[in-house]
Backbone bond lengths (Angstrom), bond angles and torsions (degrees), N, CA, C in turn:
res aa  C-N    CA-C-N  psi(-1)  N-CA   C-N-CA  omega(-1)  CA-C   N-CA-C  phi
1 X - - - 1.447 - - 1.526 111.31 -
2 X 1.408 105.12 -45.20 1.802 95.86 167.09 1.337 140.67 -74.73
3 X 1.485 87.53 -6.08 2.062 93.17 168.59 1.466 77.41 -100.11
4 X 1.190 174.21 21.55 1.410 133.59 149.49 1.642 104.82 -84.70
5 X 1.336 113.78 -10.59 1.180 125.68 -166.36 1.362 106.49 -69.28
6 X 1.398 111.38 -61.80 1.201 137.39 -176.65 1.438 110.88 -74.09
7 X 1.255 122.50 -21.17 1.579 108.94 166.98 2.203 110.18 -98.51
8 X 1.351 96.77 1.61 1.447 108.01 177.03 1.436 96.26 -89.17
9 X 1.077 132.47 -39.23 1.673 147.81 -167.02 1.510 80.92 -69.89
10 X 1.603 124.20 -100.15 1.537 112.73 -159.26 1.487 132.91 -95.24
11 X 1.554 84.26 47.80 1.613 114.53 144.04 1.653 112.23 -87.62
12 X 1.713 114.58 -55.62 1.035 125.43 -176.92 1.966 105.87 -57.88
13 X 1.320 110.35 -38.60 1.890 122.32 -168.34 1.972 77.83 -73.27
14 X 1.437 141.46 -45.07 1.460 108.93 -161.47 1.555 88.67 -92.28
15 X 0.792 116.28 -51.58 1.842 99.34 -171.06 1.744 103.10 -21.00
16 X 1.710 87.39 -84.49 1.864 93.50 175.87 1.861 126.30 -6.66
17 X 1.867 86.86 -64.09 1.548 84.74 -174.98 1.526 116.26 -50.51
18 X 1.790 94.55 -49.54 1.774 91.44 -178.12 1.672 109.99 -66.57
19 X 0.995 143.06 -25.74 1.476 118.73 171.96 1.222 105.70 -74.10
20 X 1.118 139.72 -7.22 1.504 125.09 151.00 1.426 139.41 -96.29
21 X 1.191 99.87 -0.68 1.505 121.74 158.67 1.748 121.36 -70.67
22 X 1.312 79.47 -40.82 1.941 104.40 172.11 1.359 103.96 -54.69
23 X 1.970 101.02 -80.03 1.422 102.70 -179.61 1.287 129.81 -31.30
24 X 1.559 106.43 -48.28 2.028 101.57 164.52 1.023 137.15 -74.49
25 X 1.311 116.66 -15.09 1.786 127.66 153.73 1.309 95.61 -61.78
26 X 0.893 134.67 -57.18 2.099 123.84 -170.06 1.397 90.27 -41.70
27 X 1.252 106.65 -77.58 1.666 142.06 -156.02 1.572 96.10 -28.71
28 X 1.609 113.27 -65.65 1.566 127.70 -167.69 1.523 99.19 -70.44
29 X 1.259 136.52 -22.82 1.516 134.92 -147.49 2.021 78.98 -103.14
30 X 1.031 111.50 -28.99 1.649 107.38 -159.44 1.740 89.17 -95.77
31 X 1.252 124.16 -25.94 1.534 106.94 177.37 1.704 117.78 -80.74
32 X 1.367 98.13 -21.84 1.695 109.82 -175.39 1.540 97.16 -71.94
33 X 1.645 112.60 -53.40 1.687 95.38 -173.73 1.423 120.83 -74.40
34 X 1.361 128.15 -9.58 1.171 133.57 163.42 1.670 100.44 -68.51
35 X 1.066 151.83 -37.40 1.515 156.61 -160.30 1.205 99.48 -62.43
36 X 1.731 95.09 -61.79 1.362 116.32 -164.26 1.782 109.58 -72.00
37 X 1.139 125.86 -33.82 1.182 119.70 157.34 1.713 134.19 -76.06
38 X 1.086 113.52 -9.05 1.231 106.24 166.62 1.875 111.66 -90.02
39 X 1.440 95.97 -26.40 1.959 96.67 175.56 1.841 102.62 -57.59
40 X 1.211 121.24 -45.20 1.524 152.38 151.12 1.943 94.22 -13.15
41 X 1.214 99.24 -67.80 1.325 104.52 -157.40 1.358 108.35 -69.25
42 X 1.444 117.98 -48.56 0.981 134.38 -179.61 1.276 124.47 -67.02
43 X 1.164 124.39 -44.55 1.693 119.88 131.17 1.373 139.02 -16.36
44 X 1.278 109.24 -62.86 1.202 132.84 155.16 1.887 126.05 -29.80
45 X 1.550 97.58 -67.35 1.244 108.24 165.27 1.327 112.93 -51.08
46 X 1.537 124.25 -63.05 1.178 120.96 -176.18 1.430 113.87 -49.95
47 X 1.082 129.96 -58.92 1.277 136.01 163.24 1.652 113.89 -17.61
48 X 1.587 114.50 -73.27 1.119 135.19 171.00 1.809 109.34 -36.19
49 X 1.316 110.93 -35.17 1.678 101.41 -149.95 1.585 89.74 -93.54
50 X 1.538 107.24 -26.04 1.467 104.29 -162.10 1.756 117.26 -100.03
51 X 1.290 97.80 0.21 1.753 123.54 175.06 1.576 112.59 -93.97
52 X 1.262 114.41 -41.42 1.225 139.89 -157.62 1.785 96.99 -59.96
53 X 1.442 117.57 155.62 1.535 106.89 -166.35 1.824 91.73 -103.51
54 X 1.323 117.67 116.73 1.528 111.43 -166.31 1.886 98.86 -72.97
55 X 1.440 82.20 156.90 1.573 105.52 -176.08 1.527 118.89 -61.35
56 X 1.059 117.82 -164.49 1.519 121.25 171.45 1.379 112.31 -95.90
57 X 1.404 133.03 -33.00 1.323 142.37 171.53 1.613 100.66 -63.89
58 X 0.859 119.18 -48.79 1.705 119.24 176.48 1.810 103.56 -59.42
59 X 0.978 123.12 -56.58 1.120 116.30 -161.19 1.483 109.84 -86.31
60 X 1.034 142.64 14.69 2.148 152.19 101.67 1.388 88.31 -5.14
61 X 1.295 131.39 -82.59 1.217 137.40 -125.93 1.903 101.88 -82.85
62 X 1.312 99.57 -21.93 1.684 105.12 -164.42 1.483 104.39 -124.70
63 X 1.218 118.54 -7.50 1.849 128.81 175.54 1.700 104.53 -87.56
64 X 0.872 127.59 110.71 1.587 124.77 176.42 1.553 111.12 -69.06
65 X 1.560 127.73 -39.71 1.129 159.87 154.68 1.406 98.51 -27.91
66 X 1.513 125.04 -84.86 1.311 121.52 -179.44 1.745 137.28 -51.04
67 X 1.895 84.42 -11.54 2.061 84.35 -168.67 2.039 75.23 -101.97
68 X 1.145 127.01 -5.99 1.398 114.22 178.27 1.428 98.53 -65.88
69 X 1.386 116.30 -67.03 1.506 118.16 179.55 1.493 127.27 -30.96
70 X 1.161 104.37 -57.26 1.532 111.48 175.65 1.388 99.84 -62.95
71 X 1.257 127.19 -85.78 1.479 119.68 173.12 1.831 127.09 -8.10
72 X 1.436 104.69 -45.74 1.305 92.53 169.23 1.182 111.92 -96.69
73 X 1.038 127.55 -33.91 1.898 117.57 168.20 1.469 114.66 -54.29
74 X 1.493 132.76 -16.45 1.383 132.87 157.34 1.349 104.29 -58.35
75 X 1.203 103.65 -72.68 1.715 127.86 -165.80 1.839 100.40 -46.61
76 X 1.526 114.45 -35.82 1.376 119.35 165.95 1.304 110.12 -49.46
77 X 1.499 108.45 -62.96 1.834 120.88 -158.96 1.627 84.54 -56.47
78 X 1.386 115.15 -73.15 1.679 120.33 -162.12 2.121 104.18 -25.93
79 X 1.304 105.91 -59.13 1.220 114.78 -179.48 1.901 131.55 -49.14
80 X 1.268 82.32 -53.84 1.637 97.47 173.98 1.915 89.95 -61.70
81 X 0.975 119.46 -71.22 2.001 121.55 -167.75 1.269 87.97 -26.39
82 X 1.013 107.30 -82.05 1.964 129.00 -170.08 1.467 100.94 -23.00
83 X 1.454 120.34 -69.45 1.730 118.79 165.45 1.547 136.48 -36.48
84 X 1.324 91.70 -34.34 1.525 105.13 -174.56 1.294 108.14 -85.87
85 X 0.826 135.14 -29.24 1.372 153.72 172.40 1.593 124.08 -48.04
């Protein structure tokens, strides 16, 4: 009865290990595809930002043409004040 004990015991000690061997195979298998999908995402974005057809507010900043305009329609307002004055 006490060797069945003892071979019932580390039956129960390897089971254990392997359900916790398991559990960290889940564990590691669920952090890799999360890895791999956020590199995914982030890709993605980049992709997105640099494909994407930029706005009109963006292109102020990169149109030389457009900050001329404003510039002289300031330089207008400044002038006319100055007159009225």
């Amino acid at each position: 009865m006490n060797f069945f004990k003892i071979i019932v015991g580390f039956l129960v000690l390897l089971l254990a290990v392997l359900g916790a061997l398991m559990v960290y195979g889940i564990f590691v298998a669920a952090v890799k595809i999360l890895f791999y999908l956020g590199i995914i995402a982030v890709v993605g974005a980049v992709a997105y930002k640099a494909l994407r057809k930029p706005e009109r507010s963006e292109l102020g900043a990169w149109a030389p043409d457009l900050e001329l305009e404003k510039t002289e329609r300031l330089l207008e307002e400044v002038k006319s004040r100055r007159l009225t004055e």
